[in-house]
C-alpha positions in Angstrom: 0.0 0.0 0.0 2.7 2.8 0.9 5.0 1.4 -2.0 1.8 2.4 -4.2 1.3 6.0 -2.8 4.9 6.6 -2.8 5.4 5.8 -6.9 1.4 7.3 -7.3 2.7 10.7 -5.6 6.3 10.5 -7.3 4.9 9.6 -11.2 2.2 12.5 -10.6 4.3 15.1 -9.1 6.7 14.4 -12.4 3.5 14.3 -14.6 2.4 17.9 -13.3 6.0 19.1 -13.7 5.9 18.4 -17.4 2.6 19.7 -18.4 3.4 23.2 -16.7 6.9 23.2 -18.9 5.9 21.8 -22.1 2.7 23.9 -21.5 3.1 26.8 -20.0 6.3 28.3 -19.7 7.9 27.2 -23.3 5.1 29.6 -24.1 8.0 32.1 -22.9 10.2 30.2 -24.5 9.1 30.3 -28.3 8.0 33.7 -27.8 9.2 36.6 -30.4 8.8 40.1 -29.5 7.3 42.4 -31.9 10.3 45.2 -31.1 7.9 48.0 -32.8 9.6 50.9 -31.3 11.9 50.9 -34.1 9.4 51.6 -36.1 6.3 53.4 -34.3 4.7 56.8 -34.5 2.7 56.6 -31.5 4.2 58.5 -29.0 0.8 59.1 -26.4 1.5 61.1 -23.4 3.2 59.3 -20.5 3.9 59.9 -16.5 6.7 58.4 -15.1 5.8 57.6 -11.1 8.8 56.8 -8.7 8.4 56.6 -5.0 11.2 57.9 -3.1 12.7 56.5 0.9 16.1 57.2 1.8 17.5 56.4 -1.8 20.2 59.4 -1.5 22.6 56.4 -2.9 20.8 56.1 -6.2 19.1 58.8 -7.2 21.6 60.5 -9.4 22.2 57.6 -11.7 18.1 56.8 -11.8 17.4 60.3 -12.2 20.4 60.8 -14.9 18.8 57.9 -16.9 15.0 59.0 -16.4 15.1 62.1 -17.5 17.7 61.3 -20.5 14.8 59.3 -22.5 14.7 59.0 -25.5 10.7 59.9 -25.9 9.2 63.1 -27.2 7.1 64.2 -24.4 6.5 62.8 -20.6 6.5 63.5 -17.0 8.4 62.2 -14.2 6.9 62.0 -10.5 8.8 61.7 -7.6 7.4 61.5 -4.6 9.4 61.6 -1.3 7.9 59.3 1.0 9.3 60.7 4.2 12.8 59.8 4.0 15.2 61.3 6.2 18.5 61.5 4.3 19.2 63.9 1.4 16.7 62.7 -1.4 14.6 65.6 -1.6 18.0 67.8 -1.7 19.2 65.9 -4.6 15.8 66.0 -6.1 15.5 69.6 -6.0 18.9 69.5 -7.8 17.9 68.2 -10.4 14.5 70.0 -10.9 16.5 73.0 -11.4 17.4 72.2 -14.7 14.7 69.3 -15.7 10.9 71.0 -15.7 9.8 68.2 -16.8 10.5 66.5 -12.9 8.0 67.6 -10.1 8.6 66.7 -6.7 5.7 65.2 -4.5 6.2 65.1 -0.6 4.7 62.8 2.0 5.9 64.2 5.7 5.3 61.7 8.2 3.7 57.9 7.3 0.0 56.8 8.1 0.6 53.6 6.7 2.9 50.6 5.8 4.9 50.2 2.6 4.8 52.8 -0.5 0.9 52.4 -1.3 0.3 55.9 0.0 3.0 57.5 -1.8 2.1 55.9 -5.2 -1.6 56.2 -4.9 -0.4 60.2 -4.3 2.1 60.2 -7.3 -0.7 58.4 -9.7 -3.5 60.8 -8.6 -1.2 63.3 -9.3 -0.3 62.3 -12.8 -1.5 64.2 -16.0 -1.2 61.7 -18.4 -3.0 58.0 -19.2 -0.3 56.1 -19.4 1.9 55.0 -16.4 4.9 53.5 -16.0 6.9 52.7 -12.9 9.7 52.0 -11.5 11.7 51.7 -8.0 14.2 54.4 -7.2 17.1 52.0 -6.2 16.6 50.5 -10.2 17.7 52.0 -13.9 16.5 51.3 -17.3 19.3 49.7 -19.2 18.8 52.1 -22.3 17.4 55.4 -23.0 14.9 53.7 -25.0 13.1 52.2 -22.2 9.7 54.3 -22.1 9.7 53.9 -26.3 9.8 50.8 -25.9 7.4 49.8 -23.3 4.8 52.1 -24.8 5.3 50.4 -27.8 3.7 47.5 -26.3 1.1 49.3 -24.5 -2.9 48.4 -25.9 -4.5 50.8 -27.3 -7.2 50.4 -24.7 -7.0 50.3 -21.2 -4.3 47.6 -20.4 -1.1 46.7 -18.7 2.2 45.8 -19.7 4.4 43.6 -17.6 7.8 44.2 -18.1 11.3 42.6 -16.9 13.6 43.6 -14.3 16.5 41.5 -13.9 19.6 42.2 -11.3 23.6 43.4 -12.0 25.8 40.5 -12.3 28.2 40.0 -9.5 31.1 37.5 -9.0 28.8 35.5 -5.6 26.8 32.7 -5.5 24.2 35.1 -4.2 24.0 37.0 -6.2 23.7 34.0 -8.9 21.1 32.3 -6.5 19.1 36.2 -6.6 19.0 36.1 -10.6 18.1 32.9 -11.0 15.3 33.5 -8.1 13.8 36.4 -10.2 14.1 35.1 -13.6 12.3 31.8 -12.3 9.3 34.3 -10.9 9.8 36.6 -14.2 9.1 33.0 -15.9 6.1 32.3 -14.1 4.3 35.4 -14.3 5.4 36.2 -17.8 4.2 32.7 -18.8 1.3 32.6 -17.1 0.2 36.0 -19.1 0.8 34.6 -22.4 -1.0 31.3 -21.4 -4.1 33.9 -20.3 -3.3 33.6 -16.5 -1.8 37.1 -15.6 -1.7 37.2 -12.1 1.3 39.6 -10.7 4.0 41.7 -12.1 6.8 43.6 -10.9 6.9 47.5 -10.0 10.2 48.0 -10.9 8.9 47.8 -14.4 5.4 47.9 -14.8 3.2 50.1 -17.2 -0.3 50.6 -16.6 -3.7 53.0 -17.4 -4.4 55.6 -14.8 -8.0 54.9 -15.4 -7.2 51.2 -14.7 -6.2 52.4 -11.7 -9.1 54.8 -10.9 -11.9 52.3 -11.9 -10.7 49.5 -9.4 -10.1 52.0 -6.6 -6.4 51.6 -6.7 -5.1 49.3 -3.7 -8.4 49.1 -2.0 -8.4 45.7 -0.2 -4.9 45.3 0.8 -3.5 49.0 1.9 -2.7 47.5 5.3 0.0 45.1 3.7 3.0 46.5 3.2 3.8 45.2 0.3 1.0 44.1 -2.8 1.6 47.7 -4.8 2.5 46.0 -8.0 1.1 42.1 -7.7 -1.9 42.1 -5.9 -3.1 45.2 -8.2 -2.1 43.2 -10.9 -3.9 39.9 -9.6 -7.3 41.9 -9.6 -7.3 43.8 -12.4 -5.4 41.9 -15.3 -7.1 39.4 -17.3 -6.4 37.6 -20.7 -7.4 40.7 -23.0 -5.9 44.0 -21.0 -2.3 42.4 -20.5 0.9 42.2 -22.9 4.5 41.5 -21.7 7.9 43.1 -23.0 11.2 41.6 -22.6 12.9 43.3 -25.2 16.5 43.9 -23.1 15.6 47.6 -24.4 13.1 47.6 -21.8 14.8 45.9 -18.8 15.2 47.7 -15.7 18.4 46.7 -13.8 18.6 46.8 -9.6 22.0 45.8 -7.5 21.2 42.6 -5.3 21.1 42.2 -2.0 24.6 41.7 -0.7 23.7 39.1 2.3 21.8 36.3 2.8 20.1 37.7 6.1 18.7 40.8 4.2 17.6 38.6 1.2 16.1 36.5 3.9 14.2 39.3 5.0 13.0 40.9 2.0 11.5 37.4 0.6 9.9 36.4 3.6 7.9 40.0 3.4 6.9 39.7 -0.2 5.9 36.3 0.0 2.7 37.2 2.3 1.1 38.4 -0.4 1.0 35.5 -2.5 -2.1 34.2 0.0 -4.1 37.3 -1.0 -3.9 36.2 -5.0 -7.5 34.5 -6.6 -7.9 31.4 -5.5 -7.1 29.8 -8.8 -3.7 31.7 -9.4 -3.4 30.6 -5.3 -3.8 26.7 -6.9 -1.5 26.7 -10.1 1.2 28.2 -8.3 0.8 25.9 -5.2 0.4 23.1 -7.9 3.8 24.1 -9.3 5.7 24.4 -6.1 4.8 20.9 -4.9 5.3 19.5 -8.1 8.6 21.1 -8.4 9.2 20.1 -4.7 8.3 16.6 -4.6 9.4 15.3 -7.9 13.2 15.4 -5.6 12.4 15.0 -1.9 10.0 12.6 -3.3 12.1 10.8 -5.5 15.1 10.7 -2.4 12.1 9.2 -0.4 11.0 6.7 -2.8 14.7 5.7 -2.8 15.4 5.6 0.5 12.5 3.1 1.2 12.8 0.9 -2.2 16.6 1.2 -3.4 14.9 -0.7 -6.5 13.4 2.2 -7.7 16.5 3.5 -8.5 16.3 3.2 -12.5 13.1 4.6 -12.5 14.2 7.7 -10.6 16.8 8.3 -12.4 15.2 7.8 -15.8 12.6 10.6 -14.9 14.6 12.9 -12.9 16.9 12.6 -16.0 13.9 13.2 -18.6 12.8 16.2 -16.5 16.6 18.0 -16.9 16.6 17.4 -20.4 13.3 19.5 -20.9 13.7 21.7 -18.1 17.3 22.4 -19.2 16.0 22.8 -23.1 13.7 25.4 -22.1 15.9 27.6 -19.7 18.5 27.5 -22.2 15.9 29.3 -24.5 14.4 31.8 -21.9 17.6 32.7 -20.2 19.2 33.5 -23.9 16.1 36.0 -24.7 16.5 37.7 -21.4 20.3 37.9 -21.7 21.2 35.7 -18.5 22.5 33.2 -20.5 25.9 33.0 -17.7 23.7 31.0 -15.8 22.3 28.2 -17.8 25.5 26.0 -16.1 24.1 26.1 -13.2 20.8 25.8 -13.5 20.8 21.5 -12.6 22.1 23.1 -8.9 19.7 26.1 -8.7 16.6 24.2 -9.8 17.2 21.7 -7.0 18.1 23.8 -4.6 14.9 25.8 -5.2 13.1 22.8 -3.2 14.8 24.1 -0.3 14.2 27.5 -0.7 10.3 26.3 -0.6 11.0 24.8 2.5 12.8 27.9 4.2 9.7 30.1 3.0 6.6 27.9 4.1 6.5 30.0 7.0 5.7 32.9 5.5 3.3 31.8 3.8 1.7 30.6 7.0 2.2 33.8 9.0 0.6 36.5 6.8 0.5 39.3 9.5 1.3 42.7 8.8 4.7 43.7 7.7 5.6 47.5 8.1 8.8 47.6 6.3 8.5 50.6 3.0 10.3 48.4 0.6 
């Protein structure tokens, strides 16, 4: 009886783990980008909206790059969300020659994380179209509002963008990367299968009207974080989304430099995944356990009939092949291609870094942290 569940769970958890690659995500993988801003002579309006704590550090190199674009005529919002170093001074600086920056202020905080601030920037914008960013992040080109525009509908819509991290010589910061492009996979996949359910707000585009007629982050302003995924999970759906990885559009961020600050900053982010739909909630639980099981499974199964050791093998084998094949496609499109070696380690270790999180998932109290 337990050999049967143990095989029954093993051969399913394998089964699931192939339909969602073969499925789903070498949807990402065959993709071709339409690169259209070469070409295009639609150029609507657009409002750039940044949110600004303590960012002294990278302000000059965002701001440089913002306000450098390549794109005939937009707006960029900052809004200072009570920080207490130099920001605003370096954002005055800058409005002094740049008219085309104005300078929100929030003085003291009501509540957690940057909803406030970026419900204040949006309301403040003059244009339809939004697009946002973090202020610790840059665009990679000067091309990078072109080209997400590019992609925008024509109606009300969203556009999910990419925002990978700077290489560094750690196995952090290779562990980080391949972390985000594995989320970047899912929810870039998922919208091309007709599942959109998050995106990321260091490079997100959206309609101001979008945001107006679902009453911006009404339903989860008490969580800290949720500004960019769980706005996304209620108001994207098969027709109003398109994604853009042209690596004209990425938006570049530096990684976290320890693993007790990484730590941190998942285990925050990750209570919002239990205020996603319920079905978005199942596929990605589906996933995980898949993903999860098909190795402590498989060890398990070993460990209590040393027999099945062909069988393993065979499958866990089979499962590389195509799970190698179709990283080695996504991770050439979006220019991580350096890591495709190490994928056979970072896949697996993945499992643990399921483990590590459950908690979080589990404790989904209130976390005041901005970022």
């Amino acid at each position: 009886m337990w050999e049967l569940f143990w095989y029954a769970t093993f051969f399913l958890a394998f089964a699931v783990q192939i339909l969602f690659w073969s499925l789903i995500f070498q949807k990402l993988a065959r993709y071709r980008p339409n690169n259209k801003e070469e070409t295009s002579t639609r150029f609507p309006k657009v409002s750039v909206v940044v949110c600004v704590h303590n960012e002294a550090a990278h302000l000059p190199k965002l701001l440089d790059n913002l306000l450098n674009q390549d794109y005939p005529e937009y707006e960029l919002i900052l809004v200072n969300d009570a920080s207490t170093d130099n920001s605003r001074d370096i954002i005055l600086d800058f409005q002094k020659k740049y008219p085309i920056l104005h300078l929100l202020e929030i003085l003291s905080k009501t509540k957690p994380g940057k909803k406030e601030a970026l419900t204040k920037g949006i309301l403040a914008a003059q244009h339809e179209i939004l697009l946002l960013t973090d202020a610790d992040c840059f665009p990679s080109t000067s091309l990078w509002i072109k080209t997400m525009v590019a992609t925008f509908p024509l109606q009300e819509g969203i556009v999910l963008g990419f925002a990978p991290y700077q290489s560094e010589n750690s196995f952090l910061n290779k562990w980080i990367r391949f972390e985000t492009i594995y989320t970047a996979m899912q929810y870039l996949s998922f919208a091309l299968a007709g599942y959109p359910y998050m995106g990321v707000g260091r490079n997100l585009a959206y309609s101001k009207s979008l945001f107006l007629q679902n009453n911006g982050f009404k339903g989860h302003t008490h969580l800290a974080s949720g500004d960019d995924d769980l706005f996304i999970n209620k108001t994207a759906n098969k027709h109003n989304v398109r994604i853009n990885i042209n690596p004209k559009a990425f938006v570049f961020s530096y990684a976290m430099s320890n693993w007790k600050r990484y730590y941190n900053q998942k285990n925050r982010h990750l209570t919002t995944a239990t205020s996603y739909q319920f079905r978005h909630q199942f596929l990605l639980g589906l996933l995980a356990w898949s993903h999860l099981w098909v190795f402590l499974g498989g060890i398990l199964l070993l460990l209590a009939y040393p027999t099945s050791l062909l069988i393993v093998c065979i499958l866990f084998l089979v499962r590389m092949v195509i799970v190698g094949f179709y990283y080695w496609r996504i991770l050439k499109k979006l220019e991580q291609g350096d890591l495709w070696k190490w994928i056979p380690l970072l896949d697996f270790l993945y499992c643990v870094y399921y483990l590590i999180f459950v908690p979080a998932l589990i404790n989904t109290g209130n976390r005041s942290t901005w970022t």
